[in-house]
N, C-alpha and C positions, 0 to 999 in steps of 0.2 A: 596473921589474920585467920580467924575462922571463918569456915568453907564449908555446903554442904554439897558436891557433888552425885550427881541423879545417871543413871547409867541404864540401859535397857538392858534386856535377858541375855545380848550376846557380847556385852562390857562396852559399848559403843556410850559417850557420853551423850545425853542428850541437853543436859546445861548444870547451871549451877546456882545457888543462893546464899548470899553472903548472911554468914552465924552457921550456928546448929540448931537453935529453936525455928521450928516449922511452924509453930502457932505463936500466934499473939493473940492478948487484950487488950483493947481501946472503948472507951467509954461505955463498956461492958456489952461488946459487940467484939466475937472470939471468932478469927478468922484461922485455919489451919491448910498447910499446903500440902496437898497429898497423893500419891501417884497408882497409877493402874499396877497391879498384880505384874509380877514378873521383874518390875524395876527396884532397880535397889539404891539407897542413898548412902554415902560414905561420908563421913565429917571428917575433916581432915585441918591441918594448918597449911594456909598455900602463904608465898610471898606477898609484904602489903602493898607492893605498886601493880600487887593484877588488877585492881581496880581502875587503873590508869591506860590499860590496853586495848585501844580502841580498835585494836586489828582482830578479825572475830575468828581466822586462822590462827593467828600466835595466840589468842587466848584459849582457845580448844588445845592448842599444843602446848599450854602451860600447865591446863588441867587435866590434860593425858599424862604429863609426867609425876604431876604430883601426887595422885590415883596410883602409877606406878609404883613409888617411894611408899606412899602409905600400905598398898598391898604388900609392900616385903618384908614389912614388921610386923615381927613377932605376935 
């Protein structure tokens, strides 16, 4: 599943939004989600049952690993 993970200036995550498109359209009313200077987003693929993880420690420690893994590619 696609993942867009949101990170502050010192790699701390501060959450995450499922896809990679940040903007939509609906009945021609264009919403985009977007963050203050300094934060940076990463898309990544995370596993499809993190949306199943109700626990808000193991899902911060699912998407510190996967952030991990995708930072070490190439």
């Amino acid at each position: 599943m696609k993942m867009t993970i949101v990170t502050d200036v010192h790699g701390n995550v501060l959450g995450a939004v499922q896809g990679h498109n940040l903007t939509e359209n609906k009945d021609g009313v264009e919403a985009t989600v977007s963050f203050s200077p300094g934060h940076a987003t990463h898309m990544v693929e995370v596993d499809d049952d993190l949306t199943t993880v109700d626990d808000v420690e193991e899902f911060q420690q699912r998407l510190r690993r996967h952030l991990q893994q995708h930072q070490q590619q190439p």
